[in-house]
MOPAC internal coordinates of N, CA, C and O (Angstrom, degrees):
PM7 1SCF
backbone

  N    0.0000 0     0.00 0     0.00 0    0    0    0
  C    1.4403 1     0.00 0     0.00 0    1    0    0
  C    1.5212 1   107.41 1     0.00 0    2    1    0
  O    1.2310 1   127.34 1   -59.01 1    3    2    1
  N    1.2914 1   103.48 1   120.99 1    3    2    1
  C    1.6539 1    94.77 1  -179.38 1    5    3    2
  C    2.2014 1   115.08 1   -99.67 1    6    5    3
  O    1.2310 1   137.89 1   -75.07 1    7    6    5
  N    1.3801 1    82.93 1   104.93 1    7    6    5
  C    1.8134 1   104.01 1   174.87 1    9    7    6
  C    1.5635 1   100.75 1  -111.29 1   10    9    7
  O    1.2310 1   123.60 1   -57.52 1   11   10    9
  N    1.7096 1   110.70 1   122.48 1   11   10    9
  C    1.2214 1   106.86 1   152.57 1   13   11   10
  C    1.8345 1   110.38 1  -119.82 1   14   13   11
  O    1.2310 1   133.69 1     5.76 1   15   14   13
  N    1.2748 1    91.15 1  -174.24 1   15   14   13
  C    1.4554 1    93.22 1   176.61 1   17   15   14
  C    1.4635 1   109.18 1   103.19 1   18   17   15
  O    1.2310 1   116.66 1   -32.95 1   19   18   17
  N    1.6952 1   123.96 1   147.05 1   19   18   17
  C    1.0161 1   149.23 1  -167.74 1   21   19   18
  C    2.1936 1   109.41 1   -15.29 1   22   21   19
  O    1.2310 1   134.07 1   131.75 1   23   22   21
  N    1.3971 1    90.40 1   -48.25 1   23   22   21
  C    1.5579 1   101.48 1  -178.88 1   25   23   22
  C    1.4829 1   108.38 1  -120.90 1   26   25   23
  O    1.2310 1   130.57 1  -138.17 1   27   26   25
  N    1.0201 1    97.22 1    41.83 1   27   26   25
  C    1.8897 1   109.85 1   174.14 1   29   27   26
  C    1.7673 1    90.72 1   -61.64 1   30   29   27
  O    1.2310 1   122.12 1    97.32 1   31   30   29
  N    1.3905 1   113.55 1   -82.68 1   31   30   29
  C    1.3748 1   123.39 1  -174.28 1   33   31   30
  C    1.4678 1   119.63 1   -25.57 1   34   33   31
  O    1.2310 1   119.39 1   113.87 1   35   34   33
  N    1.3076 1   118.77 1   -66.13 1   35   34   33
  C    1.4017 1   121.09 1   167.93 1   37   35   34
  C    1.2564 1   130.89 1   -49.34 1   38   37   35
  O    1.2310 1   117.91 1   141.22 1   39   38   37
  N    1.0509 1   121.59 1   -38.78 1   39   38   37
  C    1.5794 1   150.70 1  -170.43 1   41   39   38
  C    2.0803 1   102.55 1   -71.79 1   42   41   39
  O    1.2310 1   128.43 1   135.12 1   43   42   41
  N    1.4700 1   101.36 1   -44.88 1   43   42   41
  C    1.0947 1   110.53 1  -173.45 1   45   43   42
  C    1.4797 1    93.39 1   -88.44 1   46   45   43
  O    1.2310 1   113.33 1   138.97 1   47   46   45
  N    1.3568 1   130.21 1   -41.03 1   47   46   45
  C    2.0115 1   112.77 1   173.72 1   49   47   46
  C    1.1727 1   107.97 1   -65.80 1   50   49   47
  O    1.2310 1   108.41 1   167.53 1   51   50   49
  N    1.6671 1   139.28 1   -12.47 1   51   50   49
  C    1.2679 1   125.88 1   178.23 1   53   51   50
  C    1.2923 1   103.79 1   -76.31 1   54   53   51
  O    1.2310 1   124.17 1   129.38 1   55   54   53
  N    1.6039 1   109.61 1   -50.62 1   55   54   53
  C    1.4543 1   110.38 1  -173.02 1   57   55   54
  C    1.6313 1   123.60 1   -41.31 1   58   57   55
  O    1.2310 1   137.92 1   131.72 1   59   58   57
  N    1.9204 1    82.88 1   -48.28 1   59   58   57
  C    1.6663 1    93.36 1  -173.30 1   61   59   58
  C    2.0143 1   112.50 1   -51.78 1   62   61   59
  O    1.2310 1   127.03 1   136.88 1   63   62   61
  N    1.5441 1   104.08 1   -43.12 1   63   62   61
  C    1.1782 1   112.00 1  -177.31 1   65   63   62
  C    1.6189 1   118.84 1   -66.00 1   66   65   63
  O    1.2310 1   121.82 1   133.67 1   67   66   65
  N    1.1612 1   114.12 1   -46.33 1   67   66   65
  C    1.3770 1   111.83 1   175.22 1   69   67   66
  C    1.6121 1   128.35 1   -75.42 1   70   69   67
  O    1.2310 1   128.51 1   145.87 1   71   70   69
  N    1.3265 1   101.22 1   -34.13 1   71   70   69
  C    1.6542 1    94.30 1   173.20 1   73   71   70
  C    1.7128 1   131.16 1   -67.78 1   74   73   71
  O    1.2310 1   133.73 1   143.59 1   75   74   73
  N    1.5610 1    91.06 1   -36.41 1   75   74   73
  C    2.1346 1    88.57 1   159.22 1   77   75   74
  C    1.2221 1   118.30 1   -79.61 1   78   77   75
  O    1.2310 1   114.01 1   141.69 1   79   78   77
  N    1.4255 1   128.94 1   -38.31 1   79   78   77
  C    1.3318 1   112.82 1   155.60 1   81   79   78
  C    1.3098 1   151.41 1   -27.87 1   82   81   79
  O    1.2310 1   134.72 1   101.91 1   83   82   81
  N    1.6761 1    89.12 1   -78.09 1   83   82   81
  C    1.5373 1   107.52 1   173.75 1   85   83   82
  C    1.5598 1   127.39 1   -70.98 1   86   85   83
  O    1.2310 1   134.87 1   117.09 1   87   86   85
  N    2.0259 1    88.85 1   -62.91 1   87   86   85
  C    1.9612 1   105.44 1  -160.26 1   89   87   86
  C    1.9190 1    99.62 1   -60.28 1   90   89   87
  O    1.2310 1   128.63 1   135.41 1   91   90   89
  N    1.7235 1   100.99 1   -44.59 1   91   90   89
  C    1.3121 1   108.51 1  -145.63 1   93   91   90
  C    2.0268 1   106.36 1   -74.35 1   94   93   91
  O    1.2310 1   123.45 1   151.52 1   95   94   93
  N    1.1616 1   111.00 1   -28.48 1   95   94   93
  C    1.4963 1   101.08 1   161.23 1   97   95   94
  C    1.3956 1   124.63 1   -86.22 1   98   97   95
  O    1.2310 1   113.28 1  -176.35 1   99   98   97
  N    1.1597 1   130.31 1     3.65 1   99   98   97
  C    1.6395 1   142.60 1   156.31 1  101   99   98
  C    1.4426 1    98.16 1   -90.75 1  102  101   99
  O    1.2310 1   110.30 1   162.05 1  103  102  101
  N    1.1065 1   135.83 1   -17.95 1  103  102  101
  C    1.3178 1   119.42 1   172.99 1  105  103  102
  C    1.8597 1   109.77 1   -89.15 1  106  105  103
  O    1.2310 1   113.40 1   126.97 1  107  106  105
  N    1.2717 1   130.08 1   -53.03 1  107  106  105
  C    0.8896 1   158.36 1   144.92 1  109  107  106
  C    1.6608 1    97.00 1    -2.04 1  110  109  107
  O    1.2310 1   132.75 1    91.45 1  111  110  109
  N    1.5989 1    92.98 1   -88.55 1  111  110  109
  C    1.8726 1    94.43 1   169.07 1  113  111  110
  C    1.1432 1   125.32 1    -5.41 1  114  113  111
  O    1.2310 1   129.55 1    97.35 1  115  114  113
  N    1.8098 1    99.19 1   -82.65 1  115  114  113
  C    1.5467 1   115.86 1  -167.33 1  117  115  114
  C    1.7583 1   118.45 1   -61.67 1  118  117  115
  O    1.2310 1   131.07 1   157.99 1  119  118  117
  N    1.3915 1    96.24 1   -22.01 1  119  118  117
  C    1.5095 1   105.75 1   173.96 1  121  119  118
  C    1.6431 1   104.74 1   -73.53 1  122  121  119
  O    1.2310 1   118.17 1   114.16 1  123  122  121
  N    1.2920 1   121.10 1   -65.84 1  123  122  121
  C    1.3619 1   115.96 1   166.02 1  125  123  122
  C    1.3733 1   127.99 1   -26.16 1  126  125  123
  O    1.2310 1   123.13 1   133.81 1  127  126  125
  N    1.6648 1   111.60 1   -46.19 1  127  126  125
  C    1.6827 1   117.94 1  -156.68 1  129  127  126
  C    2.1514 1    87.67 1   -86.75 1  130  129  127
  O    1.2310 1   122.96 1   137.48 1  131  130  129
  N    1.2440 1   111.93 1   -42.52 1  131  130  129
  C    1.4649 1   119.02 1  -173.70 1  133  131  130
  C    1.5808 1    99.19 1   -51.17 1  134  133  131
  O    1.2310 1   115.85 1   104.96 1  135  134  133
  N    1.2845 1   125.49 1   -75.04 1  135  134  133
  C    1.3605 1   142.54 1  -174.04 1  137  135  134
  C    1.1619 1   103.44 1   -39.94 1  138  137  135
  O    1.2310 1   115.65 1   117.77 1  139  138  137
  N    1.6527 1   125.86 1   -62.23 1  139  138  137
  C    1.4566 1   116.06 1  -149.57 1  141  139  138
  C    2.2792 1    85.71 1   -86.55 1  142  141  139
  O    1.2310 1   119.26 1   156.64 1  143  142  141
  N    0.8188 1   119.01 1   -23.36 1  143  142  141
  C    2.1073 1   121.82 1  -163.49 1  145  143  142
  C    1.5346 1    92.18 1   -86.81 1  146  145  143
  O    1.2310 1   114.20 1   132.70 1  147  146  145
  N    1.4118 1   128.59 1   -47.30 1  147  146  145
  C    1.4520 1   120.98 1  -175.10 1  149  147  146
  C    1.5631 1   110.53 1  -124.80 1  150  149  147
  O    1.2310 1   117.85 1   167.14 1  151  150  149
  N    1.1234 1   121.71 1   -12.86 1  151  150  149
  C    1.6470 1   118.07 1  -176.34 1  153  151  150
  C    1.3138 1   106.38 1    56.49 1  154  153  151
  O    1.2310 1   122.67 1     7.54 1  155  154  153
  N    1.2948 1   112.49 1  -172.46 1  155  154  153
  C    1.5035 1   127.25 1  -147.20 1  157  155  154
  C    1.6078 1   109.31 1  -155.40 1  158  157  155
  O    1.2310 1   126.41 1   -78.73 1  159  158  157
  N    1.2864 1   105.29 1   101.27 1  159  158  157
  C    1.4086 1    94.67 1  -176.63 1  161  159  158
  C    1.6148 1    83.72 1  -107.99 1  162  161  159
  O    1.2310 1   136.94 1   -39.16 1  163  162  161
  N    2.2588 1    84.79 1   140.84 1  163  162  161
  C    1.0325 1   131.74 1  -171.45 1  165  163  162
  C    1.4497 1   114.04 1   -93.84 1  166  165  163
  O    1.2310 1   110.00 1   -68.92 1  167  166  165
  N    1.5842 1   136.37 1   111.08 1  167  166  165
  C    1.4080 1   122.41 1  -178.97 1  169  167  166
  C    1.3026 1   130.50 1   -69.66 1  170  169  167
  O    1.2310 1   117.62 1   -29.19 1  171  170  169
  N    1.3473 1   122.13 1   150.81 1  171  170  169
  C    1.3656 1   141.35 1  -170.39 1  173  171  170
  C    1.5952 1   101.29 1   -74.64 1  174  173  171
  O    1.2310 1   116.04 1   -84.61 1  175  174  173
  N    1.4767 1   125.13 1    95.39 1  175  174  173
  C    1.4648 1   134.68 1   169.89 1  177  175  174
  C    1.5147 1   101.19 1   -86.83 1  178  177  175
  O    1.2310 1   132.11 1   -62.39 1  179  178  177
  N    1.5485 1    94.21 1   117.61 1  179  178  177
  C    1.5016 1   109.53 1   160.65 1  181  179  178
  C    1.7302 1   105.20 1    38.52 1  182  181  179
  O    1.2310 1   123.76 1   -93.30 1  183  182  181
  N    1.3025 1   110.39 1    86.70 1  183  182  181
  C    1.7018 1   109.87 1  -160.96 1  185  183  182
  C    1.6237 1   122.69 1    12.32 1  186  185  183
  O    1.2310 1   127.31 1  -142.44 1  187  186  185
  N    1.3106 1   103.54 1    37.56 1  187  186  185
  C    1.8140 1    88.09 1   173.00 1  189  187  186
  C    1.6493 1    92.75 1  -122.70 1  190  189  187
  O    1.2310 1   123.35 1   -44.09 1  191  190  189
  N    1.4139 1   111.19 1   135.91 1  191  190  189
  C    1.2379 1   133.01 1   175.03 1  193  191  190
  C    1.3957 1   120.76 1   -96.44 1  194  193  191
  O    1.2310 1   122.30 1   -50.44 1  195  194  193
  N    1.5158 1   113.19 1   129.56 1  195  194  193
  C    1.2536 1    92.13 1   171.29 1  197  195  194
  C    1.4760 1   129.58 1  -116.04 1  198  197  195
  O    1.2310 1   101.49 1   -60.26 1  199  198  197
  N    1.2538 1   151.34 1   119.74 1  199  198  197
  C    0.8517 1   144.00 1  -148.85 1  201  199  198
  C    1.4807 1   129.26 1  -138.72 1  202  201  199
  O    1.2310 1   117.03 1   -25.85 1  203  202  201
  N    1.4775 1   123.26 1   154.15 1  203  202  201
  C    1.7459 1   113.17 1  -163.34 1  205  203  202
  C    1.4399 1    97.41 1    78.43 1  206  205  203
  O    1.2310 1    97.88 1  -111.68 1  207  206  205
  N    1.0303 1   157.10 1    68.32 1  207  206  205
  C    1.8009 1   152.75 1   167.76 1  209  207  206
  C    1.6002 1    80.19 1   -70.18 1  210  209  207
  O    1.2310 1   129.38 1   -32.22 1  211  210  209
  N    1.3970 1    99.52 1   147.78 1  211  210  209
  C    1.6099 1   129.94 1   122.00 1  213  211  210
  C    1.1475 1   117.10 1  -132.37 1  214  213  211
  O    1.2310 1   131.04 1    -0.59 1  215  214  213
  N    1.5431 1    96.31 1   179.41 1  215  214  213
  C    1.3725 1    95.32 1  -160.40 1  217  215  214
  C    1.8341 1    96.21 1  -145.37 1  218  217  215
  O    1.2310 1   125.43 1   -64.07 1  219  218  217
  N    1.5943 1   107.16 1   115.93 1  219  218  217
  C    1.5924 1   119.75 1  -166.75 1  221  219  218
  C    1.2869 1    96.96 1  -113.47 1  222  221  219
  O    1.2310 1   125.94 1   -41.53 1  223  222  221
  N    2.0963 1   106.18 1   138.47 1  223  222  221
  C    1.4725 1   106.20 1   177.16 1  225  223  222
  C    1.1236 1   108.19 1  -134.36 1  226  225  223
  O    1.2310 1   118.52 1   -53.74 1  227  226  225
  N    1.3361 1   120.42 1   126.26 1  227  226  225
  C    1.5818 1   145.63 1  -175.66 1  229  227  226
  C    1.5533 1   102.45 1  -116.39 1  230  229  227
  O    1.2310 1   124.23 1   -23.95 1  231  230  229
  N    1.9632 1   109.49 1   156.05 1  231  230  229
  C    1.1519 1    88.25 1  -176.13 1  233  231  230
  C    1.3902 1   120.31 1   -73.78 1  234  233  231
  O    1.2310 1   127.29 1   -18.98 1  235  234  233
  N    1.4036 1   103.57 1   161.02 1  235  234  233
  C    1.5120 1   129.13 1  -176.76 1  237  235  234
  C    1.6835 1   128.47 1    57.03 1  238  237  235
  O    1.2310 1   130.74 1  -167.16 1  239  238  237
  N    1.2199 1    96.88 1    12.84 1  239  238  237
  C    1.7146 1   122.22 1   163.44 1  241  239  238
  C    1.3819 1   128.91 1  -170.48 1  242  241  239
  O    1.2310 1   125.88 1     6.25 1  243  242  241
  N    1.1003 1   106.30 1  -173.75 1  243  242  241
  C    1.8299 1   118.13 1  -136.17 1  245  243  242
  C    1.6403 1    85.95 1  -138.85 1  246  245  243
  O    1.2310 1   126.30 1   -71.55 1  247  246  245
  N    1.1375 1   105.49 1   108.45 1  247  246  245
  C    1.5340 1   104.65 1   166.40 1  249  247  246
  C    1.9180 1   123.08 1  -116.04 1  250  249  247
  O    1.2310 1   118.82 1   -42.30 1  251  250  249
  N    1.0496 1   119.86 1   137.70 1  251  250  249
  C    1.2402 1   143.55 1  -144.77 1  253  251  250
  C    1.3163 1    87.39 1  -100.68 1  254  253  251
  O    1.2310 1   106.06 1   -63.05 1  255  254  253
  N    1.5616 1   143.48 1   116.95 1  255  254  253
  C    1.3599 1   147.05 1   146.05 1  257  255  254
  C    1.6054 1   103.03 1  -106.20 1  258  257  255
  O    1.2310 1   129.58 1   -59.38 1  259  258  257
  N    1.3433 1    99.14 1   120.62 1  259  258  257
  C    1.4614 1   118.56 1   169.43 1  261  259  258
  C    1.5450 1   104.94 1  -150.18 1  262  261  259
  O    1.2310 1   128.38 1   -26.03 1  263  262  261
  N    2.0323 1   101.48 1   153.97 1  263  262  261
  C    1.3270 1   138.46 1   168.87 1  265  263  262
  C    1.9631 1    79.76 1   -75.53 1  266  265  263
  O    1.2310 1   138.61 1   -26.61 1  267  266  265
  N    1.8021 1    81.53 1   153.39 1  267  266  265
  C    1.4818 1   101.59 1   152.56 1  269  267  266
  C    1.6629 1   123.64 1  -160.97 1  270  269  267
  O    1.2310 1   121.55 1   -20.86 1  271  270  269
  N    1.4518 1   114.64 1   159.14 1  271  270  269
  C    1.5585 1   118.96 1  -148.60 1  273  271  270
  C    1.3378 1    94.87 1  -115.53 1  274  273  271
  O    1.2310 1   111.11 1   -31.39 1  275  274  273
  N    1.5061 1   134.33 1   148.61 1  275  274  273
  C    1.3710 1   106.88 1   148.22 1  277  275  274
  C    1.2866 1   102.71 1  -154.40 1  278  277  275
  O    1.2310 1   129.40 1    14.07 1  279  278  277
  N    1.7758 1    99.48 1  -165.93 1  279  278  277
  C    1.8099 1   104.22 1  -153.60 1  281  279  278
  C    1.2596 1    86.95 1  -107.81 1  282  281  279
  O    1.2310 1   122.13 1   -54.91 1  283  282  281
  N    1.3582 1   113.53 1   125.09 1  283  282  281
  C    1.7723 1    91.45 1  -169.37 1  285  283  282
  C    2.0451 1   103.62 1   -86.37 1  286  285  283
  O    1.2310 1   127.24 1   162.63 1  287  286  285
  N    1.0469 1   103.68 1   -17.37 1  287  286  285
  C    1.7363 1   101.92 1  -172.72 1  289  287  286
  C    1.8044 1    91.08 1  -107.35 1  290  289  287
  O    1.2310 1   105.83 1  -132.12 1  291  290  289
  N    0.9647 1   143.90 1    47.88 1  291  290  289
  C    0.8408 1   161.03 1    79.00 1  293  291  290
  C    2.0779 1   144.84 1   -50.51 1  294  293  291
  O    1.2310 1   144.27 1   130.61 1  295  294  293
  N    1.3183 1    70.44 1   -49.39 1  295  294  293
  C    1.2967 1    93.19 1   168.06 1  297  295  294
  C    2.0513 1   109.03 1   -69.32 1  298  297  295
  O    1.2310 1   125.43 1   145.76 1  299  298  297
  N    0.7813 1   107.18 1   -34.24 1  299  298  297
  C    1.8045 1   122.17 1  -160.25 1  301  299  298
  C    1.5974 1    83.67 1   -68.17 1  302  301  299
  O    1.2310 1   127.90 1   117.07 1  303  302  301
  N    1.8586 1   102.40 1   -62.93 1  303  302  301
  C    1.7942 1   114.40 1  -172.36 1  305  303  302
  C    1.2628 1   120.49 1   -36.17 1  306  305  303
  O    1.2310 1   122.53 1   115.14 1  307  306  305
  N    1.5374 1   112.75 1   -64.86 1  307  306  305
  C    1.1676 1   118.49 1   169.32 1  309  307  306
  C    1.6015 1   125.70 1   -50.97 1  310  309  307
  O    1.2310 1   124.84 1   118.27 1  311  310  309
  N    1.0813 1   108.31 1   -61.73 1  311  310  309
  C    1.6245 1   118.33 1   158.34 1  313  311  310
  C    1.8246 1   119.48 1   -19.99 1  314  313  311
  O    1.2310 1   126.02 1   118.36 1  315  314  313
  N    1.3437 1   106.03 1   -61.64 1  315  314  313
  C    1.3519 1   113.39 1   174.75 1  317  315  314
  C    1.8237 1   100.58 1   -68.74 1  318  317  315
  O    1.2310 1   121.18 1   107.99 1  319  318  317
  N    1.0647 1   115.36 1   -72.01 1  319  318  317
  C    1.5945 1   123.33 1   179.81 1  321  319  318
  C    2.0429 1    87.39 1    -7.34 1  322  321  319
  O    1.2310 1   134.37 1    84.88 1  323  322  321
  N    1.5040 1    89.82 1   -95.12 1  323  322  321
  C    1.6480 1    94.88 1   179.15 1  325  323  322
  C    1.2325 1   133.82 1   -25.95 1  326  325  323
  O    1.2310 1   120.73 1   119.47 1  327  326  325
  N    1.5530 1   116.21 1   -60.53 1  327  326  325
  C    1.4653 1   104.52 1   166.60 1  329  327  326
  C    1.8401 1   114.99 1   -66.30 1  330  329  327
  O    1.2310 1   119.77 1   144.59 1  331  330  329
  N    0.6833 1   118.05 1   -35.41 1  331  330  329
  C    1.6855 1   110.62 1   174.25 1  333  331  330
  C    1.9240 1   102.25 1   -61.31 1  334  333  331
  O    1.2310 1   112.14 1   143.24 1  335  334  333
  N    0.6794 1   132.43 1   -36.76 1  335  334  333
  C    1.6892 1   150.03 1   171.80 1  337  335  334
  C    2.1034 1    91.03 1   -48.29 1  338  337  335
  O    1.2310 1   134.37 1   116.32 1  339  338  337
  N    1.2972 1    89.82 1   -63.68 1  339  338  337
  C    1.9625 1   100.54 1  -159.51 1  341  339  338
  C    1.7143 1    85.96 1   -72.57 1  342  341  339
  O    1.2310 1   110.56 1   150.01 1  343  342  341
  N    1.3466 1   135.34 1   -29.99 1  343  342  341
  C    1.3412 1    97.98 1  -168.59 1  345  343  342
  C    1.5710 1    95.17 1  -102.17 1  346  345  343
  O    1.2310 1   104.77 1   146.91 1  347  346  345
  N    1.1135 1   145.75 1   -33.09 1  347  346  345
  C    1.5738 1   120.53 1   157.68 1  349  347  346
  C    1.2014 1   115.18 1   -11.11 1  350  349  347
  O    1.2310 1   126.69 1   114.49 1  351  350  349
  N    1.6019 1   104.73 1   -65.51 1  351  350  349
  C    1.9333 1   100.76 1  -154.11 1  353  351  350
  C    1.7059 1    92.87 1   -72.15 1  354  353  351
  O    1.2310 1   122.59 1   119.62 1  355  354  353
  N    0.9918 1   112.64 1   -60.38 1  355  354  353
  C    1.8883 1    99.37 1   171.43 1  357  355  354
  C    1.3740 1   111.96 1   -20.73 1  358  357  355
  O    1.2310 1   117.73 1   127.23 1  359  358  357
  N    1.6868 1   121.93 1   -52.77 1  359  358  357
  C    1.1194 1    92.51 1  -165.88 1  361  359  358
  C    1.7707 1   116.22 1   -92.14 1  362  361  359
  O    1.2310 1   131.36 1   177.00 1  363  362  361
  N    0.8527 1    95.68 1    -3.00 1  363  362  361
  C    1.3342 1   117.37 1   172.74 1  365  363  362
  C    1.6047 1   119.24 1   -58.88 1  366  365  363
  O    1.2310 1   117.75 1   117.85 1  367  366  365
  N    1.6771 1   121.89 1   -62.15 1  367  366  365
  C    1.1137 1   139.33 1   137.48 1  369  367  366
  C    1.2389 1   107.48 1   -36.80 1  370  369  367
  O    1.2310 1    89.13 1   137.82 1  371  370  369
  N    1.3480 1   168.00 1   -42.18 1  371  370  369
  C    1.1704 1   148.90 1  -149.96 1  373  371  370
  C    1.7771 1   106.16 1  -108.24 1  374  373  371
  O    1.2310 1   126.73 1   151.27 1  375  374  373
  N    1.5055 1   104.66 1   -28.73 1  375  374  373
  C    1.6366 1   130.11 1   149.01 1  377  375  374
  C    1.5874 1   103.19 1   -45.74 1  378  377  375
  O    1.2310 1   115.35 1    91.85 1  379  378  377
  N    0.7786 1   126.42 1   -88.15 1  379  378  377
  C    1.3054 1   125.10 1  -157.34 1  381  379  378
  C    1.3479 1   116.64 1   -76.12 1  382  381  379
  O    1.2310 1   117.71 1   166.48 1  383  382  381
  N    1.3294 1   121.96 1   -13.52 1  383  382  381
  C    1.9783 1   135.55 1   155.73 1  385  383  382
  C    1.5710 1    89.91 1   -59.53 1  386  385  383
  O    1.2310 1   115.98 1   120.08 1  387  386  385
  N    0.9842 1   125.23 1   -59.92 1  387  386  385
  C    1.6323 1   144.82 1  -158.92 1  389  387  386
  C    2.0563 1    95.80 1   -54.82 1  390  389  387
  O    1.2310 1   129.76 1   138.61 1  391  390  389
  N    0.9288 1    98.79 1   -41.39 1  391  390  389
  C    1.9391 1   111.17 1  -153.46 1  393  391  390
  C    1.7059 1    86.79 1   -90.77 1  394  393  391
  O    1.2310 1   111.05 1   135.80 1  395  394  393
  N    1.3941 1   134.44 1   -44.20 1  395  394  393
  C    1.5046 1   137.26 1  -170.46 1  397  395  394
  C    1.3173 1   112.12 1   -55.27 1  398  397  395
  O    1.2310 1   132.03 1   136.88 1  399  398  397
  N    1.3276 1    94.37 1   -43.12 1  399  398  397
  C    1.5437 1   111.36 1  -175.07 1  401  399  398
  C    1.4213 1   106.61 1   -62.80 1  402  401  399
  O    1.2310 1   116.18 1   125.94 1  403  402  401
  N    1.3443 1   124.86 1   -54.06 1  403  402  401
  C    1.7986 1   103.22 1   156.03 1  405  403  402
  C    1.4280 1   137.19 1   -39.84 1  406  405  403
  O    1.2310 1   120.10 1   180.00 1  407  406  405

């Protein structure tokens, strides 16, 4: 966390002390009570599914263990989509580096 100034130091041992203490198992909670009372649906990236979530807590984060499914010719579409996407703007960018120079 970047604090400067006269009580940077202190400010940052309070922080350090109160947020694993206090914030981070009240946060923890509500993540627990949300997940397990309503769950969490997870979106479908570029046909890959993810599925089975858990949900692991170490300090100062929340880690996400999940299975995942996917479409594989779906997966291919999108895949190409994107790289055909990244080399346009390349060439696009290299167009208009190209045009400045006049």
């Amino acid at each position: 966390m970047g604090i400067g100034g006269m009580f940077a130091n202190t400010v940052r041992k309070a922080l350090n002390t109160v947020v694993p203490k206090k914030l981070w198992p009240k946060i923890k909670k509500r993540l627990r009570f949300a997940f397990n009372q309503r769950g969490i649906k997870l979106p479908v990236m570029c046909g890959v599914e993810l599925e089975r979530p858990s949900l692991s807590y170490i300090d100062h984060a929340i880690v996400i263990d999940t299975d995942f499914s996917f479409d594989l010719p779906r997966f291919i579409r999108k895949f190409k989509v994107h790289i055909n996407a990244e080399i346009a703007r390349a060439r696009k960018k290299e167009q208009l580096e190209s045009d400045e120079d006049y």
